[in-house]
PyMOL Python script that loads the backbone (N, CA, C, O; Angstrom):
from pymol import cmd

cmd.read_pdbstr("""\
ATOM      1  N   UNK A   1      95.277  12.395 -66.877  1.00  0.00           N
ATOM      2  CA  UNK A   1      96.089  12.926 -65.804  1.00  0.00           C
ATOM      3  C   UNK A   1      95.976  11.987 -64.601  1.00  0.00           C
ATOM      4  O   UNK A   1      94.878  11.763 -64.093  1.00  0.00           O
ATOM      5  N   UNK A   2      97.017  11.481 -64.179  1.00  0.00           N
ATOM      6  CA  UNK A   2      97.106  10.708 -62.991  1.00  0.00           C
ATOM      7  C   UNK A   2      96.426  11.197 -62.008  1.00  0.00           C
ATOM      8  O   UNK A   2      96.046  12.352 -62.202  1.00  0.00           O
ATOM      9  N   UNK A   3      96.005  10.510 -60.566  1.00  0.00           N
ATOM     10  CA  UNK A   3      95.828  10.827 -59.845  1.00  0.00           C
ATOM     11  C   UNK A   3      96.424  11.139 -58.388  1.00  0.00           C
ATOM     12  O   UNK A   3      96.866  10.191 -57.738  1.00  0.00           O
ATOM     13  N   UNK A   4      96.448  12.215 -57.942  1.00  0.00           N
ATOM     14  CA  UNK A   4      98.004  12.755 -56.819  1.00  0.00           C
ATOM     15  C   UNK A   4      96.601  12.148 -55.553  1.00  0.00           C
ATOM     16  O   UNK A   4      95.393  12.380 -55.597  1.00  0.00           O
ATOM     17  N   UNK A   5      97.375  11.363 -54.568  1.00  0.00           N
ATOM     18  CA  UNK A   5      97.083  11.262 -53.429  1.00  0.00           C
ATOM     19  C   UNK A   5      98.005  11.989 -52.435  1.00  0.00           C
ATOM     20  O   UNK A   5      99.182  12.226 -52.708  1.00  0.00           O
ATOM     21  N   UNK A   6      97.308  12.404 -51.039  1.00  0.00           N
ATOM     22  CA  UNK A   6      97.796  13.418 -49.857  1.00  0.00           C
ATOM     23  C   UNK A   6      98.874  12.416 -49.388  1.00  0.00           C
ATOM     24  O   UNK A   6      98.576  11.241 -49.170  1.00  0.00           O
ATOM     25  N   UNK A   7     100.298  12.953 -49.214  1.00  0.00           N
ATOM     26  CA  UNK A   7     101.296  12.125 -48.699  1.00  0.00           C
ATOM     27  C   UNK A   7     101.810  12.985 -47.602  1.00  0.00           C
ATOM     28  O   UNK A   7     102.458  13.971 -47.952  1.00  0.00           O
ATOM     29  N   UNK A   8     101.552  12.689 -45.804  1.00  0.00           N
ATOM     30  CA  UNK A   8     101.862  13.383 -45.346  1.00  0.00           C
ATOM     31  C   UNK A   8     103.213  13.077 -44.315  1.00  0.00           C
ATOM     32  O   UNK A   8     103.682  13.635 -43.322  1.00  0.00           O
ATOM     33  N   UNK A   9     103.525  11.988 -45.052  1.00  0.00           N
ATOM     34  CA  UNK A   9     105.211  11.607 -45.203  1.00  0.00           C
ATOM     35  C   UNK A   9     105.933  10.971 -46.176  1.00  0.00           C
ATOM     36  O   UNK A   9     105.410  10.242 -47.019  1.00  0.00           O
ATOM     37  N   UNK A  10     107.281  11.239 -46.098  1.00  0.00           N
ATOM     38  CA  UNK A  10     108.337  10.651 -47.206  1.00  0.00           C
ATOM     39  C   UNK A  10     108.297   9.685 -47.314  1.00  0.00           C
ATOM     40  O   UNK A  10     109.006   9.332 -48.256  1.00  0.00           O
ATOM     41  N   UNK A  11     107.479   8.362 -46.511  1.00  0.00           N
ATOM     42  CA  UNK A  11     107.935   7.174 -46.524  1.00  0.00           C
ATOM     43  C   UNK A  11     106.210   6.415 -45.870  1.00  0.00           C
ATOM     44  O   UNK A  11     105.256   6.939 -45.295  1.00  0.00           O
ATOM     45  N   UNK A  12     106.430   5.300 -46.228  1.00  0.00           N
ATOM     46  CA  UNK A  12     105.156   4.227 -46.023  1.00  0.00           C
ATOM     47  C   UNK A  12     105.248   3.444 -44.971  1.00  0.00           C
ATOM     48  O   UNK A  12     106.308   3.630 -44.373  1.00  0.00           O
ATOM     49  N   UNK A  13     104.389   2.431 -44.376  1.00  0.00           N
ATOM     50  CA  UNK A  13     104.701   1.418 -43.648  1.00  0.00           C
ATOM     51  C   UNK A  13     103.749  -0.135 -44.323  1.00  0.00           C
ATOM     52  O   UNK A  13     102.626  -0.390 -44.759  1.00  0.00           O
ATOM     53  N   UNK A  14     104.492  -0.545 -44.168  1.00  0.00           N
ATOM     54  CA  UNK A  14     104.334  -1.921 -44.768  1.00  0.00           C
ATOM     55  C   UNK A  14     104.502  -2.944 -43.862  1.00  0.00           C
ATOM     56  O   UNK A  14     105.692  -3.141 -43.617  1.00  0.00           O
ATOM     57  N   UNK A  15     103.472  -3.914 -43.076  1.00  0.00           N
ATOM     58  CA  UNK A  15     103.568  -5.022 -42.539  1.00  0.00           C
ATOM     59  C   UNK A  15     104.213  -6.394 -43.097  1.00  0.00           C
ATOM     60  O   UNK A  15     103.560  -7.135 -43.833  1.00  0.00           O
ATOM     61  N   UNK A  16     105.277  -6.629 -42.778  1.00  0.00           N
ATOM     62  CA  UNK A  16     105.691  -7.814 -43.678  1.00  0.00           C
ATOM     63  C   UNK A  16     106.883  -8.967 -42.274  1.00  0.00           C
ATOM     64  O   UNK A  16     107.435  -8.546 -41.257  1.00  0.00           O
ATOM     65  N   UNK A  17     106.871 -10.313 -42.806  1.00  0.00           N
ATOM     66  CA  UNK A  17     107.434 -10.846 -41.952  1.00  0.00           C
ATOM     67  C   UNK A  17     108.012 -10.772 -40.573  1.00  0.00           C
ATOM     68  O   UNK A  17     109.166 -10.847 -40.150  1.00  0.00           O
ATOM     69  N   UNK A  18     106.438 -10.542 -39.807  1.00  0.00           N
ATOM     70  CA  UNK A  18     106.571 -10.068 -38.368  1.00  0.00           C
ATOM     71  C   UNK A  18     106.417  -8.967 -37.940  1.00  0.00           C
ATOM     72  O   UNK A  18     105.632  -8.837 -37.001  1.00  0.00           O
ATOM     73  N   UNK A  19     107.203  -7.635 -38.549  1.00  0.00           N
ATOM     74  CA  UNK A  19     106.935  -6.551 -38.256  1.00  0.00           C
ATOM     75  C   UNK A  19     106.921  -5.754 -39.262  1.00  0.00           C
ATOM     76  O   UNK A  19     107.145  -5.803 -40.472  1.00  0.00           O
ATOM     77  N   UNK A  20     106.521  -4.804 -38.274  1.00  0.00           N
ATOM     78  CA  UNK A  20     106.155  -3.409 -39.528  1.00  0.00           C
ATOM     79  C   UNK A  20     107.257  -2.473 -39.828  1.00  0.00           C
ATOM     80  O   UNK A  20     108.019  -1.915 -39.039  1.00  0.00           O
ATOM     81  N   UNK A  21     107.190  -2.396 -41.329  1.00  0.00           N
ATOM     82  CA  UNK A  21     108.733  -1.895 -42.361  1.00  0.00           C
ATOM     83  C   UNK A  21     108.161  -0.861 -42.296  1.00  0.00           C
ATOM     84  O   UNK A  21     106.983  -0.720 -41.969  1.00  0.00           O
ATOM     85  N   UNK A  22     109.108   0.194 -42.671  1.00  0.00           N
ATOM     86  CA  UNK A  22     108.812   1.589 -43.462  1.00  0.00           C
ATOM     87  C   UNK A  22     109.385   1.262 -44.670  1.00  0.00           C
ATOM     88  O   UNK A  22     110.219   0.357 -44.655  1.00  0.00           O
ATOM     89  N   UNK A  23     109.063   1.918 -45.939  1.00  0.00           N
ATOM     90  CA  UNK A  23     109.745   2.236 -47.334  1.00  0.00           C
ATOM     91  C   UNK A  23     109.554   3.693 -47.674  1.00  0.00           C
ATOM     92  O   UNK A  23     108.887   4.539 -47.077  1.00  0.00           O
ATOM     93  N   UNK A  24     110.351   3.810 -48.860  1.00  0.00           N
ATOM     94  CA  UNK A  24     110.326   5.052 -49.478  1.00  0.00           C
ATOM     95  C   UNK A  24     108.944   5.200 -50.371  1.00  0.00           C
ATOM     96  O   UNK A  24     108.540   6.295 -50.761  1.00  0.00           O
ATOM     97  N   UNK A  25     108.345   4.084 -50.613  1.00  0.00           N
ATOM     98  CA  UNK A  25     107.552   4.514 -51.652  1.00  0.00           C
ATOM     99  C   UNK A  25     106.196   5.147 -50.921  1.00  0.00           C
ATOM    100  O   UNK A  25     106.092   5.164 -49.695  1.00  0.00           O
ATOM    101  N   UNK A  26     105.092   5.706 -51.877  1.00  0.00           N
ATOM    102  CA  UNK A  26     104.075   5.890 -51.248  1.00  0.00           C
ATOM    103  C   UNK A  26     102.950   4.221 -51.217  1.00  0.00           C
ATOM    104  O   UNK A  26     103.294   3.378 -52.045  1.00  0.00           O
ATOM    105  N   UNK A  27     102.137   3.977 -50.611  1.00  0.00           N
ATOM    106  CA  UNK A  27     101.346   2.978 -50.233  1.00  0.00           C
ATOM    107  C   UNK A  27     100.802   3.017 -51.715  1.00  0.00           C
ATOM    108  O   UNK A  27     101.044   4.055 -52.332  1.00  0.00           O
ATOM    109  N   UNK A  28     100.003   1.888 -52.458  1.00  0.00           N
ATOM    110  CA  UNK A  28      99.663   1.650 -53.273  1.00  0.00           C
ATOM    111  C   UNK A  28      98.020   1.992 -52.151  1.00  0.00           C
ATOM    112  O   UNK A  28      97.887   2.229 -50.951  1.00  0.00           O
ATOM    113  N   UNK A  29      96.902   1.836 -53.447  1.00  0.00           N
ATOM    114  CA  UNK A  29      95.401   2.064 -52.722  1.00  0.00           C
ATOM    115  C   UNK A  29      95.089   0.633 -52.344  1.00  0.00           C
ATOM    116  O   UNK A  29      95.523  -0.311 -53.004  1.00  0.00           O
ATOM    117  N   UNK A  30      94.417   0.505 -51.395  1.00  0.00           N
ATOM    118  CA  UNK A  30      94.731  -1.090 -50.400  1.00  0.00           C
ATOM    119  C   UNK A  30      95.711  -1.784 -49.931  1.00  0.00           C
ATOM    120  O   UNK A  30      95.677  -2.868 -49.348  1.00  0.00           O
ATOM    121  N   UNK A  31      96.516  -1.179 -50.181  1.00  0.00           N
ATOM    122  CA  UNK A  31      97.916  -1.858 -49.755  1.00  0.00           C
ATOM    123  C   UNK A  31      98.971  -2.983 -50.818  1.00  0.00           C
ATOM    124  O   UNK A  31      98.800  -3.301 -51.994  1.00  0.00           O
ATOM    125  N   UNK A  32      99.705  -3.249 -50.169  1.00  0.00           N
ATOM    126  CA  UNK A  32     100.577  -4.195 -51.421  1.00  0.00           C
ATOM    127  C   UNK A  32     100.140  -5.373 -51.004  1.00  0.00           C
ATOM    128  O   UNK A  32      99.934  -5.691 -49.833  1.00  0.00           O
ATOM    129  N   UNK A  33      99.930  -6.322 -52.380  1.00  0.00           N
ATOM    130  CA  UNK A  33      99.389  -7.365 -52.117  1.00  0.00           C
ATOM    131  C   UNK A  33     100.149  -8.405 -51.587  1.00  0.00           C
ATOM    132  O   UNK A  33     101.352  -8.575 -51.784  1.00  0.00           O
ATOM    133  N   UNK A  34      99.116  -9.369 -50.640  1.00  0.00           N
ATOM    134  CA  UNK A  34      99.946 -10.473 -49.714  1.00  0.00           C
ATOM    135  C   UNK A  34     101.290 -11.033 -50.392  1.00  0.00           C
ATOM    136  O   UNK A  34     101.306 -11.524 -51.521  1.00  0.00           O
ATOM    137  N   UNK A  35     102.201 -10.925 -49.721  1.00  0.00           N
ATOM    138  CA  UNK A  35     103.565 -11.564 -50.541  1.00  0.00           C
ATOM    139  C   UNK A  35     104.103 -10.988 -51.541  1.00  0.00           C
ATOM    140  O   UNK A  35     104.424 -11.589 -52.566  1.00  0.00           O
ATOM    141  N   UNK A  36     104.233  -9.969 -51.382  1.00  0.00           N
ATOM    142  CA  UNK A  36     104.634  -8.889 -52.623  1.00  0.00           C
ATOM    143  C   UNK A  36     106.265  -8.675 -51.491  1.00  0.00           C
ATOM    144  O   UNK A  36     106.220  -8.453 -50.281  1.00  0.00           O
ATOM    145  N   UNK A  37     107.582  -8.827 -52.339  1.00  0.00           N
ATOM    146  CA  UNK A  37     108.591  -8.320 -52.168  1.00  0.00           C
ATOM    147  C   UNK A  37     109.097  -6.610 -51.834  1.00  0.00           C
ATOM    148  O   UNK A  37     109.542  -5.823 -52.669  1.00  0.00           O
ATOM    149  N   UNK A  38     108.973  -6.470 -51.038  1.00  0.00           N
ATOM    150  CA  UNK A  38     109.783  -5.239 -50.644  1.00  0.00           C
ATOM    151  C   UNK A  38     110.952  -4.528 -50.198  1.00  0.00           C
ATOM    152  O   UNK A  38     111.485  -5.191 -49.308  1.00  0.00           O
ATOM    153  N   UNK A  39     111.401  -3.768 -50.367  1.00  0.00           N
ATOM    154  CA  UNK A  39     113.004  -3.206 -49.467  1.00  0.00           C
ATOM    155  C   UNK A  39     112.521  -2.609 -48.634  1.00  0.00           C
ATOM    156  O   UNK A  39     111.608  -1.849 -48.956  1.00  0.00           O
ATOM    157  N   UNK A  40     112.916  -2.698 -47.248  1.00  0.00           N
ATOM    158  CA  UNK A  40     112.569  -2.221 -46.783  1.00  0.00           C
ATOM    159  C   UNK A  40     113.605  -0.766 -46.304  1.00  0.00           C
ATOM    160  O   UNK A  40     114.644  -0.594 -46.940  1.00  0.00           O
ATOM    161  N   UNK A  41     113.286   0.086 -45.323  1.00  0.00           N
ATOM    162  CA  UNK A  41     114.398   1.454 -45.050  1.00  0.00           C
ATOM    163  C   UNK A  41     115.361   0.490 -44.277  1.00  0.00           C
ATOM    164  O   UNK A  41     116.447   0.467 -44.855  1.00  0.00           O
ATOM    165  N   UNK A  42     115.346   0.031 -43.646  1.00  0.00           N
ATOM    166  CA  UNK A  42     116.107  -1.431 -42.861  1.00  0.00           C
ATOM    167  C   UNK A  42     117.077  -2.148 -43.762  1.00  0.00           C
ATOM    168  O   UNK A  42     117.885  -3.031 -43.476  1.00  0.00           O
ATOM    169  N   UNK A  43     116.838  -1.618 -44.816  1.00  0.00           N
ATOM    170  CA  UNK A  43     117.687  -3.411 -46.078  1.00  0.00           C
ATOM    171  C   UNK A  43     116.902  -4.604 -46.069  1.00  0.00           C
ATOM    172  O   UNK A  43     116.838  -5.395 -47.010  1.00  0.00           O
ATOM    173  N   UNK A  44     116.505  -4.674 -45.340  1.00  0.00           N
ATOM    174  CA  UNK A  44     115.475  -6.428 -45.294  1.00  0.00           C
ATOM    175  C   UNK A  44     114.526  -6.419 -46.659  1.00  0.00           C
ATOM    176  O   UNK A  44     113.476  -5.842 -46.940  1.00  0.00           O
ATOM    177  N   UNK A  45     115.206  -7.132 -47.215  1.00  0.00           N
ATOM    178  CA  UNK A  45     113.529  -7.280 -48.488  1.00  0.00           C
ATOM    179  C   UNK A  45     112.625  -7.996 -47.509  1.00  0.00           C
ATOM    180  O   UNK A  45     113.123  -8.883 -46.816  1.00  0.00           O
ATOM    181  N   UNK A  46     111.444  -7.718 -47.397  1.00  0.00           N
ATOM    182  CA  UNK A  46     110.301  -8.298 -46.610  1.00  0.00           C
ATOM    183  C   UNK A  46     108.822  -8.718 -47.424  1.00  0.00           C
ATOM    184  O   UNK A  46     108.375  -8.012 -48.329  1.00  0.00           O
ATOM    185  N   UNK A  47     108.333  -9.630 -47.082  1.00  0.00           N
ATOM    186  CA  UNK A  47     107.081 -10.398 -47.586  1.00  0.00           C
ATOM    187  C   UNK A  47     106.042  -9.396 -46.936  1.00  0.00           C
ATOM    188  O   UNK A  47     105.837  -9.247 -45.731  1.00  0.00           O
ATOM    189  N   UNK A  48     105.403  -8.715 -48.035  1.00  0.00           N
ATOM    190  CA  UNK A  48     103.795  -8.014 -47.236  1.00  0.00           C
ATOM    191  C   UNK A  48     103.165  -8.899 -46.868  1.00  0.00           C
ATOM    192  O   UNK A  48     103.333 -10.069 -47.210  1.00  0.00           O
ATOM    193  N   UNK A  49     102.042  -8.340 -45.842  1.00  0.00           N
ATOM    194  CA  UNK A  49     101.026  -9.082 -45.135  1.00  0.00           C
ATOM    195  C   UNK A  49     100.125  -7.917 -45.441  1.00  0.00           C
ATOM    196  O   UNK A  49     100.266  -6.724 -45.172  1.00  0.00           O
ATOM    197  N   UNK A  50      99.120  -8.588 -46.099  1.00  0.00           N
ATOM    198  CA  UNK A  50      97.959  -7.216 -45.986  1.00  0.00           C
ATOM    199  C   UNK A  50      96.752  -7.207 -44.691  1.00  0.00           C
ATOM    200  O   UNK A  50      95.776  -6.502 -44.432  1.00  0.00           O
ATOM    201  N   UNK A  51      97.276  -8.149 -44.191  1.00  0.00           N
ATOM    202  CA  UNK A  51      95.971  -8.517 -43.256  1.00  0.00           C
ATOM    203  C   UNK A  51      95.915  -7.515 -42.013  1.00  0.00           C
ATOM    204  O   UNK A  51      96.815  -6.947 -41.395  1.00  0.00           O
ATOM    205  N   UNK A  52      94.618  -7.508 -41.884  1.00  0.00           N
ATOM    206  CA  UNK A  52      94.504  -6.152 -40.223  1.00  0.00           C
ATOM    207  C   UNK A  52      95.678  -7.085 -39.316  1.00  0.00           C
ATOM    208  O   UNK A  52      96.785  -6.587 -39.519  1.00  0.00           O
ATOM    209  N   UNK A  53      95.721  -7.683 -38.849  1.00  0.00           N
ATOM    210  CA  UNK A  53      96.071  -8.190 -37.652  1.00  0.00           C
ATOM    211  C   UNK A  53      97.893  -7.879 -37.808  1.00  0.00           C
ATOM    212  O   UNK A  53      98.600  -7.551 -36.855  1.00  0.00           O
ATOM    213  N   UNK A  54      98.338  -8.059 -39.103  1.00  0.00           N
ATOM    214  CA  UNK A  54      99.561  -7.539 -39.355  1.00  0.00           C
ATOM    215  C   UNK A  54     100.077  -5.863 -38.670  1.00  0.00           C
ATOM    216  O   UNK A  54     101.036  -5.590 -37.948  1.00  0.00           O
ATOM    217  N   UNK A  55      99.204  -5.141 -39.139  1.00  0.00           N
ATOM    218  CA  UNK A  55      99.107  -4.079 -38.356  1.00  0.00           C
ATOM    219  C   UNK A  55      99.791  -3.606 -36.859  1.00  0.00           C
ATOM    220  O   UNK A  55     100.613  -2.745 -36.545  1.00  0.00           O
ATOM    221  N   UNK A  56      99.031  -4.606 -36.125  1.00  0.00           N
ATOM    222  CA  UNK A  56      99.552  -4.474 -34.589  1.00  0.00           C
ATOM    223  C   UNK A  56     100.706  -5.254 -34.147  1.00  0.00           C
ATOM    224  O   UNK A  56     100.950  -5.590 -32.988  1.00  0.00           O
ATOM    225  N   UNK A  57     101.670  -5.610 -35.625  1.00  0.00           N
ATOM    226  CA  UNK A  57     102.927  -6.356 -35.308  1.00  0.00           C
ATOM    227  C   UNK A  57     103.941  -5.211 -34.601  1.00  0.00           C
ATOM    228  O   UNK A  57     103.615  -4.102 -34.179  1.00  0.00           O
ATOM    229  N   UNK A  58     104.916  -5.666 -34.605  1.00  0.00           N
ATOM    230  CA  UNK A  58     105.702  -4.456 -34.019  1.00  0.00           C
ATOM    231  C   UNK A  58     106.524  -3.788 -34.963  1.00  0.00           C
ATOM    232  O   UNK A  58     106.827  -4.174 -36.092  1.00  0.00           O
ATOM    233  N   UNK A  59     106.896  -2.605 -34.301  1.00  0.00           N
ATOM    234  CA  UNK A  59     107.714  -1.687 -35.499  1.00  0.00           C
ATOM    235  C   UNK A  59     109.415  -2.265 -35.790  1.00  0.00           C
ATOM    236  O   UNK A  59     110.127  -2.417 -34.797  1.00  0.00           O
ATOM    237  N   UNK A  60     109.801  -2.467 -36.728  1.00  0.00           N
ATOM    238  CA  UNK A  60     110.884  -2.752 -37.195  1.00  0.00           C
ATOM    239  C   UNK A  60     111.979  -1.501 -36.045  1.00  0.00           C
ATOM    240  O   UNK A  60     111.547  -0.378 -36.308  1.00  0.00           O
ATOM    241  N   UNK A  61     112.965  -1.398 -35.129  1.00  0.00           N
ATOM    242  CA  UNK A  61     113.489  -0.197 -34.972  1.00  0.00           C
ATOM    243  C   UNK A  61     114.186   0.517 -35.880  1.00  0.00           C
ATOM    244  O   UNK A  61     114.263   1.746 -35.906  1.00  0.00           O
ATOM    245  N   UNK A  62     114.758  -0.341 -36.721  1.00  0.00           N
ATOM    246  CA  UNK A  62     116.209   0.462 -37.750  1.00  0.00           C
ATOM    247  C   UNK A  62     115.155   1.100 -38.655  1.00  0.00           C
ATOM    248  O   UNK A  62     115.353   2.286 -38.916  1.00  0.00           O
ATOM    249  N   UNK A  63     113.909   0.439 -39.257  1.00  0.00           N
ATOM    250  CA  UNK A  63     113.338   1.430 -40.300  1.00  0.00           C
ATOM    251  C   UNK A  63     112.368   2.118 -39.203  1.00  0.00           C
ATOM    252  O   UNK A  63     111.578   2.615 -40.006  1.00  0.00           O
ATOM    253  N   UNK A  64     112.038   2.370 -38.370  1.00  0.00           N
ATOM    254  CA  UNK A  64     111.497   3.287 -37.436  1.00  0.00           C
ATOM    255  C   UNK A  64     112.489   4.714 -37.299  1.00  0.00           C
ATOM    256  O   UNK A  64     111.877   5.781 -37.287  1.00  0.00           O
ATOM    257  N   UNK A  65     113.818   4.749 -37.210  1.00  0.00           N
ATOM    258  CA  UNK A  65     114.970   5.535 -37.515  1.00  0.00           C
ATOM    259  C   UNK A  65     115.267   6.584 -38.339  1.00  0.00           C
ATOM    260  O   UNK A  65     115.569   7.776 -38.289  1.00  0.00           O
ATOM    261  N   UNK A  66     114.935   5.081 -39.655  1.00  0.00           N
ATOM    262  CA  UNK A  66     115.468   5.609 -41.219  1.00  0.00           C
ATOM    263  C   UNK A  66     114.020   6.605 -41.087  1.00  0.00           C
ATOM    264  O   UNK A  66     114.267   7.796 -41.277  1.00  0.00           O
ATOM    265  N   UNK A  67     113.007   6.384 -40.883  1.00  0.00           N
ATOM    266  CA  UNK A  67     111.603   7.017 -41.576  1.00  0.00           C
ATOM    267  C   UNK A  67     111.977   8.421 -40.453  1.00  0.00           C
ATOM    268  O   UNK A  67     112.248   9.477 -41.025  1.00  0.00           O
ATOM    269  N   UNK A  68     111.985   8.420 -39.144  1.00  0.00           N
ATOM    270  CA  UNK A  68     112.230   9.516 -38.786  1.00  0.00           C
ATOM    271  C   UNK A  68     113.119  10.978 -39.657  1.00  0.00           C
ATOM    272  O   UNK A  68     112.951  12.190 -39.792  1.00  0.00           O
ATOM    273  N   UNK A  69     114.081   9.941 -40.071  1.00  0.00           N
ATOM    274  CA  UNK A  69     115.189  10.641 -40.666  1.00  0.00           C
ATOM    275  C   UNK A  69     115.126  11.260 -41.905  1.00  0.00           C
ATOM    276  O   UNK A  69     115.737  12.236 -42.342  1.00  0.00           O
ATOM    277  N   UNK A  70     113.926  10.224 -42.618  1.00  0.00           N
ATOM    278  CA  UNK A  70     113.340  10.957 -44.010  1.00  0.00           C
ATOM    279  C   UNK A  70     112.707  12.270 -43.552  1.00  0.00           C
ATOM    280  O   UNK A  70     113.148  13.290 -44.082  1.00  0.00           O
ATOM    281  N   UNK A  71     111.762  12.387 -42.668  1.00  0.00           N
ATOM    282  CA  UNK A  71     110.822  13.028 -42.216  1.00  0.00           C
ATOM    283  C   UNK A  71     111.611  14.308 -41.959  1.00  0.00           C
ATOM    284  O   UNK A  71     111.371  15.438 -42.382  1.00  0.00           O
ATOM    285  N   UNK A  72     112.626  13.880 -41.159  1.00  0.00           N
ATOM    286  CA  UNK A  72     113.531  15.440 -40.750  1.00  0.00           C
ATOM    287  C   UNK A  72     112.985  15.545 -39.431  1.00  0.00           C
ATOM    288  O   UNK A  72     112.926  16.712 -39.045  1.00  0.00           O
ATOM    289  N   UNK A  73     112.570  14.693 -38.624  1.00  0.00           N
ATOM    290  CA  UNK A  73     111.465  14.546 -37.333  1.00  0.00           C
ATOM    291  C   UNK A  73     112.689  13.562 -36.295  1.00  0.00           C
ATOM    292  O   UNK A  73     112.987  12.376 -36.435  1.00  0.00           O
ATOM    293  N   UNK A  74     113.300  14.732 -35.087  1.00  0.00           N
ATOM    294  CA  UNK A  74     113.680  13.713 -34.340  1.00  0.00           C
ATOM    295  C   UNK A  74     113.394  12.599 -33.595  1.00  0.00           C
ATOM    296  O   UNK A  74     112.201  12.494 -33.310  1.00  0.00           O
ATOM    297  N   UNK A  75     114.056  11.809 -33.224  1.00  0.00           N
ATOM    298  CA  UNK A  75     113.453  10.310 -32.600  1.00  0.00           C
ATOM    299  C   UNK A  75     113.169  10.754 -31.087  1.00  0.00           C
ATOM    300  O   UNK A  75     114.075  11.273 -30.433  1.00  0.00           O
ATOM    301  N   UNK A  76     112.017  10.562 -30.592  1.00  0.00           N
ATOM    302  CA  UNK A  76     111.580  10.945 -29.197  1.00  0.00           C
ATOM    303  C   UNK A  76     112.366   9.920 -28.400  1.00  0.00           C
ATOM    304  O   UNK A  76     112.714   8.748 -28.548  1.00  0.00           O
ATOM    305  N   UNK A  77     112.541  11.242 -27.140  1.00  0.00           N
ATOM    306  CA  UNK A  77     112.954  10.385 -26.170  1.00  0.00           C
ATOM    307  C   UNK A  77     112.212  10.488 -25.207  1.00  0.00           C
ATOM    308  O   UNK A  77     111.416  11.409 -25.024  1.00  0.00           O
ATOM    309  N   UNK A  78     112.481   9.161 -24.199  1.00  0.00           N
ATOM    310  CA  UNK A  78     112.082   8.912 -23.275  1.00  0.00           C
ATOM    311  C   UNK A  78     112.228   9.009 -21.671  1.00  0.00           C
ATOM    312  O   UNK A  78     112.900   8.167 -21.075  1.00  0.00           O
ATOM    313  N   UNK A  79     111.550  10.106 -20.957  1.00  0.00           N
ATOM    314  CA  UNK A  79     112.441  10.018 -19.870  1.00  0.00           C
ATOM    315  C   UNK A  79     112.993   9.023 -18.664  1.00  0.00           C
ATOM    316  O   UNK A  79     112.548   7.910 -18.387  1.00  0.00           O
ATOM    317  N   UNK A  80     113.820   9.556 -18.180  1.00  0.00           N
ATOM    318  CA  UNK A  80     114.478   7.951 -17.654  1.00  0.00           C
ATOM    319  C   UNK A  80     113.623   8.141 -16.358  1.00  0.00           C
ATOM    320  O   UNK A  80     113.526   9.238 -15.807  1.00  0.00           O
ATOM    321  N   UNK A  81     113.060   7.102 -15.943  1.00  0.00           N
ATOM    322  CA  UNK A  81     113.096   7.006 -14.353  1.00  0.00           C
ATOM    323  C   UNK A  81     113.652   6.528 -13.584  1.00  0.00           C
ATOM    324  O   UNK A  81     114.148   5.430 -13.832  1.00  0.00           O
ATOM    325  N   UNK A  82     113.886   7.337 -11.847  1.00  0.00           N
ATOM    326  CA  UNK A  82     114.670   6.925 -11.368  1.00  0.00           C
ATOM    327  C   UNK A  82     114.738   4.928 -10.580  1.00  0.00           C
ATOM    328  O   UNK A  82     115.751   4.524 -10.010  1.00  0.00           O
TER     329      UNK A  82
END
""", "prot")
cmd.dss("prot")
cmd.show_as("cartoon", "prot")
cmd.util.cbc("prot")
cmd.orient("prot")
């Protein structure tokens, strides 16, 4: 019997060429390995980076969107100042 890991969203994030993707899939255990092809929620196939420092790249916006949208979680807003 396989093993079910806790998924406490529809979608993953994946560091790859600069910034950080969301996908549909769930995360593999350690992550996807360096240079592994991905789609991202964006359309961009993107190159993983498994490295920490990838991490604190920035968020892709369009798959920042799409993942909200899986979620069913609106996109926060921000209030304006004057």
């Amino acid at each position: 019997m396989g093993e079910s890991r806790y998924r406490p969203h529809p979608f993953s994030w994946v560091p790859g060429d600069g910034r950080r993707h969301a996908i549909g899939e769930a995360r593999p255990p350690g992550g996807w390995p360096d240079e592994a092809e991905i789609t991202a929620l964006c359309g961009d196939d993107v190159h993983a980076d498994n490295s920490t420092f990838a991490w604190f790249w920035p968020t892709c916006p369009d798959c920042n969107v799409a993942a909200h949208r899986l979620a069913d979680v609106p996109m926060p807003t921000h209030p304006k100042h004057p």
